[in-house]
NUZA-709460 format. One record per residue (C-alpha): residue in one letter; chain; x, y, z. Coordinates in Angstrom, 2 decimals. Layout:
  rest  kette       c1       c2       c3
     A      A        X        Y        Z
...
% end
This chain:
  rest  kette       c1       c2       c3
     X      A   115.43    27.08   -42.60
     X      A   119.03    27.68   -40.91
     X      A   120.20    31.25   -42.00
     X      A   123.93    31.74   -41.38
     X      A   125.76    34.63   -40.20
     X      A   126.53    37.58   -42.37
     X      A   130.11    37.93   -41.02
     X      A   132.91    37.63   -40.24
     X      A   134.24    37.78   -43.57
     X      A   132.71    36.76   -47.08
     X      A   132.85    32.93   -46.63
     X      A   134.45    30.76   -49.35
     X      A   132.44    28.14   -51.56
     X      A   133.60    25.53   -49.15
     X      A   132.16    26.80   -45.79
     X      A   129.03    28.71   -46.88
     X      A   126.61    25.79   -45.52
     X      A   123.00    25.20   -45.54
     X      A   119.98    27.24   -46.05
     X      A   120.23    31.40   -46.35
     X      A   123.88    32.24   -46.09
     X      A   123.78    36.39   -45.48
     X      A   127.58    36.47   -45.47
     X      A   127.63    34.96   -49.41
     X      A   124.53    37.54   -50.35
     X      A   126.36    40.27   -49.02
     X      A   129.40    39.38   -51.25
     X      A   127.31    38.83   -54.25
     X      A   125.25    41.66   -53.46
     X      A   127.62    44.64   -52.15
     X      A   130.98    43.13   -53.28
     X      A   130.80    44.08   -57.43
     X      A   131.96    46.52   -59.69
     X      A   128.31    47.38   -60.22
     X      A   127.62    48.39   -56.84
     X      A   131.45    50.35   -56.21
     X      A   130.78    52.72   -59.00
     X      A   126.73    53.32   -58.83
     X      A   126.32    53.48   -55.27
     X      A   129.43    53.43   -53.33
     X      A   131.37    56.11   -55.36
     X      A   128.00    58.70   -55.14
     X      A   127.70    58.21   -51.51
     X      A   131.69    58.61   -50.76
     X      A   131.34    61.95   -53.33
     X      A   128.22    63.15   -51.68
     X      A   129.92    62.84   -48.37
     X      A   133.26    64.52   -49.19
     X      A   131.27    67.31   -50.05
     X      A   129.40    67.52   -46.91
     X      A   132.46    66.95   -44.86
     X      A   134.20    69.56   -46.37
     X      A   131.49    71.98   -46.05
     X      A   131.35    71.09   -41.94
     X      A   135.11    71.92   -42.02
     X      A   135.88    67.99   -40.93
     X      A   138.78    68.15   -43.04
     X      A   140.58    65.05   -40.89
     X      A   137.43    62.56   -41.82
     X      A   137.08    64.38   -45.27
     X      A   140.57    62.97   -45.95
     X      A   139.86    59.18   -45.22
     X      A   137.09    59.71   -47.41
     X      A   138.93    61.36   -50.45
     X      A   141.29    58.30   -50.18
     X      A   138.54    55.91   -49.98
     X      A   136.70    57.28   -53.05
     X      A   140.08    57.57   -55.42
     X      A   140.22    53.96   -53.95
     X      A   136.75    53.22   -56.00
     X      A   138.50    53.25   -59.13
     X      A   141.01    50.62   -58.71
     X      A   138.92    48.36   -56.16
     X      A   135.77    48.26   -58.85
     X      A   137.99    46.99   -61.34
     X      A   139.17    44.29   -59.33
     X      A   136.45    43.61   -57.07
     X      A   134.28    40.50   -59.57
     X      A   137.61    38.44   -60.42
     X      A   138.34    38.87   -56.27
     X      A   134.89    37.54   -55.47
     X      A   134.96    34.77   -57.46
     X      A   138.64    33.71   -56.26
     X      A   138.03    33.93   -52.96
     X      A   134.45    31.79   -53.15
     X      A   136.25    29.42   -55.06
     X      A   139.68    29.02   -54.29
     X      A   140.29    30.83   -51.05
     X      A   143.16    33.24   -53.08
     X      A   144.95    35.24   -50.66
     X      A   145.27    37.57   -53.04
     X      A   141.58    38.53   -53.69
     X      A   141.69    38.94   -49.61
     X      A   143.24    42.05   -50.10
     X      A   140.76    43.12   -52.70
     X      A   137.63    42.34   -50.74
     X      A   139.16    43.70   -47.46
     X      A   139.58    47.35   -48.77
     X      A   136.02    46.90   -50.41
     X      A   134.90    45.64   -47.34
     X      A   136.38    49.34   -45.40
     X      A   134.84    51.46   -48.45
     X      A   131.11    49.45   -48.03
     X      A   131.63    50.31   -44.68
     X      A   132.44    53.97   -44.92
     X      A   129.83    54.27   -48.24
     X      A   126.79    52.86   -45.91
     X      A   127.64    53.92   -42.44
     X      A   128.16    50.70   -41.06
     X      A   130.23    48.96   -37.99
     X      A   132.77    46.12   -38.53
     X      A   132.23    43.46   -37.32
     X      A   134.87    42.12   -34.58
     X      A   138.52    42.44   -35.67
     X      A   138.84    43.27   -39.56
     X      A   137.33    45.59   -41.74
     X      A   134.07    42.89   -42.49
     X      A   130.95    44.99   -42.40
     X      A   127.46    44.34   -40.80
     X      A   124.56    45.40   -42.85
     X      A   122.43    47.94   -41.45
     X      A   119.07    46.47   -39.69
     X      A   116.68    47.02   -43.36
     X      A   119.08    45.18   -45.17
     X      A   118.78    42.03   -42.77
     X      A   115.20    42.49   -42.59
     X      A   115.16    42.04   -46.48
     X      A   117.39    39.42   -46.74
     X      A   115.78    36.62   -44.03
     X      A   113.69    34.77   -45.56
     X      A   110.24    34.34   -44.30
     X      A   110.02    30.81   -42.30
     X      A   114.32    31.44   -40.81
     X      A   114.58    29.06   -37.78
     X      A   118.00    29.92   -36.42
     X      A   120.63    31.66   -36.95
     X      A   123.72    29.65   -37.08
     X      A   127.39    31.47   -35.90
     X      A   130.56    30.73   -37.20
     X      A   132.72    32.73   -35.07
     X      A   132.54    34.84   -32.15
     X      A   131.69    38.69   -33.34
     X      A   130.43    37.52   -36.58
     X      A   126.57    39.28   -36.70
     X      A   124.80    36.47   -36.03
     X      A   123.49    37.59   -31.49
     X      A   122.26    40.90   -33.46
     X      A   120.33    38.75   -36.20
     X      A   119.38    36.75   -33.84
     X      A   117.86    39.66   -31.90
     X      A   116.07    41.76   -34.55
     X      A   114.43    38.35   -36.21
     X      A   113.74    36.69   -32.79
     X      A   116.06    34.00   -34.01
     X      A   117.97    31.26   -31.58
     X      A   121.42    31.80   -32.08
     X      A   123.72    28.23   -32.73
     X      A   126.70    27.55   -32.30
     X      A   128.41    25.82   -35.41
     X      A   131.50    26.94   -35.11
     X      A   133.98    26.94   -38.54
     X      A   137.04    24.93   -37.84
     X      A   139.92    27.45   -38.16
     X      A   143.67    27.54   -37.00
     X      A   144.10    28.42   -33.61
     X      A   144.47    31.69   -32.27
     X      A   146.35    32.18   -29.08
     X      A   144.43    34.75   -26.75
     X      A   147.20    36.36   -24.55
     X      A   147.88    39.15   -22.36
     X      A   149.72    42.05   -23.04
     X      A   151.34    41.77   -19.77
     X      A   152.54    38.25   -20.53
     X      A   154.21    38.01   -23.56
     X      A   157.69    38.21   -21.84
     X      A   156.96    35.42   -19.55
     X      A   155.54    33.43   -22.36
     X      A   157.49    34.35   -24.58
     X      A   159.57    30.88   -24.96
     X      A   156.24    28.56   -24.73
     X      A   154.50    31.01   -27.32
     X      A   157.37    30.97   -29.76
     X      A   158.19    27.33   -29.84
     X      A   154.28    26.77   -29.95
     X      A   154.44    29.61   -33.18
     X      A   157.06    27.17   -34.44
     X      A   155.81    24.17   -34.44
     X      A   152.23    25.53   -36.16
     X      A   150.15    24.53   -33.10
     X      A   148.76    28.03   -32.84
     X      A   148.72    30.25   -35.95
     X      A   148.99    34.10   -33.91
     X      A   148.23    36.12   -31.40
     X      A   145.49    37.58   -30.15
     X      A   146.95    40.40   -27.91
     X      A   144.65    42.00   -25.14
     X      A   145.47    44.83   -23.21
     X      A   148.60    47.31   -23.49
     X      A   152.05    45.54   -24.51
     X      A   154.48    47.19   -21.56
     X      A   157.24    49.22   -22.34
     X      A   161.01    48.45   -22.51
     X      A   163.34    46.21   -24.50
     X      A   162.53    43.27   -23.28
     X      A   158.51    43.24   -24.18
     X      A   159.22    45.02   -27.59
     X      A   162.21    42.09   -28.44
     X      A   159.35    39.39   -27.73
     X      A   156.51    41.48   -29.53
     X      A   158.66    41.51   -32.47
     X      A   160.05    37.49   -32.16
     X      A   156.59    36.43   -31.87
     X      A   154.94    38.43   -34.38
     X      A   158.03    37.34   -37.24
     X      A   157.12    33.74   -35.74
     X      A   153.53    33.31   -36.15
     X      A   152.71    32.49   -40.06
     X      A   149.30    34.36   -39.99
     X      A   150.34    37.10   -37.59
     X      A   150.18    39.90   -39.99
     X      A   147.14    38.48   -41.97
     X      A   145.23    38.02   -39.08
     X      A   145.85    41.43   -38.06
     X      A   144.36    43.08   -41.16
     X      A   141.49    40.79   -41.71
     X      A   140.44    38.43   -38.71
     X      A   139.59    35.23   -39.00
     X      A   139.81    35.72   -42.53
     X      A   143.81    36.18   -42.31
     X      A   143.50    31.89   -41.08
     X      A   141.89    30.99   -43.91
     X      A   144.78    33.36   -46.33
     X      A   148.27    33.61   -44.25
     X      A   150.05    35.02   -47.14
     X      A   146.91    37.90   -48.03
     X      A   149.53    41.26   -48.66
     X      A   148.03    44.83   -47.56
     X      A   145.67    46.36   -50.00
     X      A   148.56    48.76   -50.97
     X      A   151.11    45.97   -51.91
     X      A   148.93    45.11   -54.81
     X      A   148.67    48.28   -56.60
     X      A   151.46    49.72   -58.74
     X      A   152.06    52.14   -60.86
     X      A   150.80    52.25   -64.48
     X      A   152.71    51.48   -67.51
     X      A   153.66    53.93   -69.28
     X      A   152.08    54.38   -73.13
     X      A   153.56    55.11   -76.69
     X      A   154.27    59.09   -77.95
     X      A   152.43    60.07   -80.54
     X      A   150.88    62.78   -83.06
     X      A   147.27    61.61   -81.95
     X      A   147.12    60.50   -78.20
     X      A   144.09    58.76   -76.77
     X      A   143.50    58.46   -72.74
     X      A   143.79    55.50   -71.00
     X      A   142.29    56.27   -67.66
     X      A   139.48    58.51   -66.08
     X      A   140.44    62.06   -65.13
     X      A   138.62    64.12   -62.33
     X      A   139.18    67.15   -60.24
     X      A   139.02    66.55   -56.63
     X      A   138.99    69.06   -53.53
     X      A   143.01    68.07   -52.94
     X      A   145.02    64.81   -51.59
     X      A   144.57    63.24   -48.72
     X      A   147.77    64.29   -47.01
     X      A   146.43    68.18   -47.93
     X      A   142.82    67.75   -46.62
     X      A   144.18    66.48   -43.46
     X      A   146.42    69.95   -43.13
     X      A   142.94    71.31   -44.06
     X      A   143.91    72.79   -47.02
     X      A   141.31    72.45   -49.60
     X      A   142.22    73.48   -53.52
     X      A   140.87    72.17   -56.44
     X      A   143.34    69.23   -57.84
     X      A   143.32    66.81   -60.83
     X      A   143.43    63.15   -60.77
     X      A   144.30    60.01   -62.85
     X      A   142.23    56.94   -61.95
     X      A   142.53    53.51   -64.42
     X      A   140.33    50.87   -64.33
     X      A   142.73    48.78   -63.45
     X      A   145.47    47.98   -60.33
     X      A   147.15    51.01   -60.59
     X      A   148.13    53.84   -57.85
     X      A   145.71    57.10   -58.48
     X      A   147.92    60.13   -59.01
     X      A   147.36    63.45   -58.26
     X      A   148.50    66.08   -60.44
     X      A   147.60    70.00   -61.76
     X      A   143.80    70.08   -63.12
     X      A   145.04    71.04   -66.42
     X      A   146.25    67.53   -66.71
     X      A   143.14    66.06   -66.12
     X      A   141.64    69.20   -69.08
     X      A   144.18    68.07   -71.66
     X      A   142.91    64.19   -70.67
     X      A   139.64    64.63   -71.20
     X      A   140.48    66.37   -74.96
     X      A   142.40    63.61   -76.29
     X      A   139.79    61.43   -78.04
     X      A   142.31    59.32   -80.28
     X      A   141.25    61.04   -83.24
     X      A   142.64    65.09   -82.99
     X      A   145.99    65.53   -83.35
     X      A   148.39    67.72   -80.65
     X      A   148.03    70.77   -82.61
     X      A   143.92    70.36   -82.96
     X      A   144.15    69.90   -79.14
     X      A   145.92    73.00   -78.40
     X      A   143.81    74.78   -80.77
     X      A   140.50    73.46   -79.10
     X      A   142.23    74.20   -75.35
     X      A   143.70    77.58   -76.66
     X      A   146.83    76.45   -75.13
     X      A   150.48    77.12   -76.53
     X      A   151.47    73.69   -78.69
     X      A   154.82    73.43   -76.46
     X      A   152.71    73.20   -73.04
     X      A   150.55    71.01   -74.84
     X      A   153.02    69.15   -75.97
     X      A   155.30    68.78   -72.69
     X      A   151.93    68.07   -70.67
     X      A   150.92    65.37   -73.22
     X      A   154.40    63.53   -72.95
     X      A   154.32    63.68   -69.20
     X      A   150.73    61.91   -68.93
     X      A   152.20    59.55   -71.60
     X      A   154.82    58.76   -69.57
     X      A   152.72    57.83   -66.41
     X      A   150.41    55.54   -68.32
     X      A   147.53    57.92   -68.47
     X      A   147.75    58.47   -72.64
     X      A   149.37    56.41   -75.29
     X      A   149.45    56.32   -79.25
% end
């Protein structure tokens, strides 16, 4: 039986192949709503924690970001899946690829190549072969399948996907080239760039840098996800596709309409390392996470749709004006509606 690669990127319907394909059981596996919120938030939650107490407020903050993250990548995360196997939606690129840098983070595991694609740690590989695997077949270079190869004593193939062409070129040469590069860009004979090595400095190097990189249809795709950018030129950054939440309805009796939680700061403070106990809103749907004062996130959690404003305040203790002017604030960000 031919088991194929589990990188570099979740593989659409079209190209899984033949046989054990780890890169789809990794998607179908690791890549769910299921697994964001029951294992991936804990582990990002448990970790905060520990960073914080070590004083690594720096990594502490990628993590904070990454676990606010959870909320709107879980909600996403099935209808991504299933566009990407089937239809290749640039789109659900986006959604996978910040999954794919929170699975990493969550599990302690390495990209793989260029791209946030993770590779499995070595017990999840050894559960996934099947017994009787004859080879390991690779799709691209840097996509798991040498280290497969080497934990299951597999042969490594070569069966290589057919993908746009990626021009590998030197830092150093991009002003020389720059006229053969661009008209090449043009004409769709090479897709981007693969740039090794420093880019020098000066006007002339930073004028073809930016020519070339406006030029080359996947440039910016290929950047953020690898070989998965040539499969979805268009795929925007995982931040283009959130936005902010619409705002709900005023009323006598509120109810929420996302999850509230109180978090060691923001990610911007935890890098400063300042650490102080701050609220959050967090839908369970494509909308930004805000930050705001904990008592937010107390008056949230009180309005159950069926007390109204003066019940709350009575329940909270809490003057009805700051009830009320808290209540129509969260209303007004999306968080609470009639």
């Amino acid at each position: 039986m031919k088991v194929w690669s589990p990188g570099p990127c979740p593989p659409t319907g079209v190209l899984r192949g033949e046989g054990c394909d780890l890169g789809a059981l990794l998607l179908e596996s690791h890549y769910s709503q299921a697994h964001l919120v029951h294992e991936a938030r804990p582990r990002l939650q448990a970790m905060l924690a520990e960073l914080l107490d070590g004083g690594e407020s720096a990594e502490a903050a990628t993590v904070l970001q990454a676990l606010v993250d959870t909320w709107p990548a879980a909600a996403l995360v099935d209808a991504a899946a299933r566009l990407w196997t089937e239809q290749g939606a640039a789109a659900a690129l986006s959604v996978l690829g910040r999954v794919a840098e929170l699975l990493c983070l969550a599990h302690g595991w390495s990209p793989l190549g260029r791209g946030p694609w993770p590779m499995p740690d070595d017990d999840w590989v050894r559960a996934n072969v099947p017994a009787g695997a004859s080879e390991i077949c690779r799709r691209t270079e840097a996509d798991g399948a040498v280290a497969v190869g080497e934990l299951m004593g597999l042969n490594v193939s070569d069966r290589a996907w057919a993908l746009p062409c990626v021009e590998v070129v030197r830092g150093e040469e991009l002003v020389s080239r720059r006229g053969e590069l661009a008209r090449r860009l043009v004409l769709a004979e090479i897709a981007a760039l693969d740039i090794e090595g420093p880019v020098p400095a000066g006007p002339d190097a930073a004028l073809a840098m930016g020519e070339l990189c406006m030029e080359a249809m996947a440039q910016a795709a290929f950047d953020r996800y690898g070989v998965a950018g040539l499969l979805a030129p268009r795929a925007p950054a995982w931040s283009e596709i959130l936005r902010p939440a619409p705002a709900g309805v005023m009323g006598e009796i509120l109810r929420r309409t996302c999850d509230g939680a109180v978090l060691p700061g923001t990610p911007a403070a935890l890098a400063r390392g300042e650490v102080s106990g701050t609220g959050w809103l967090l839908w369970r749907g494509p909308y930004l996470p805000i930050a705001v004062q904990p008592e937010a996130v107390t008056l949230l959690g009180a309005l159950d749709g069926e007390k109204d404003l003066e019940q709350v305040a009575a329940q909270l203790e809490v003057p009805l004006d700051a009830v009320q002017s808290m209540a129509e604030e969260l209303v007004r960000v999306g968080a609470a509606t009639a």
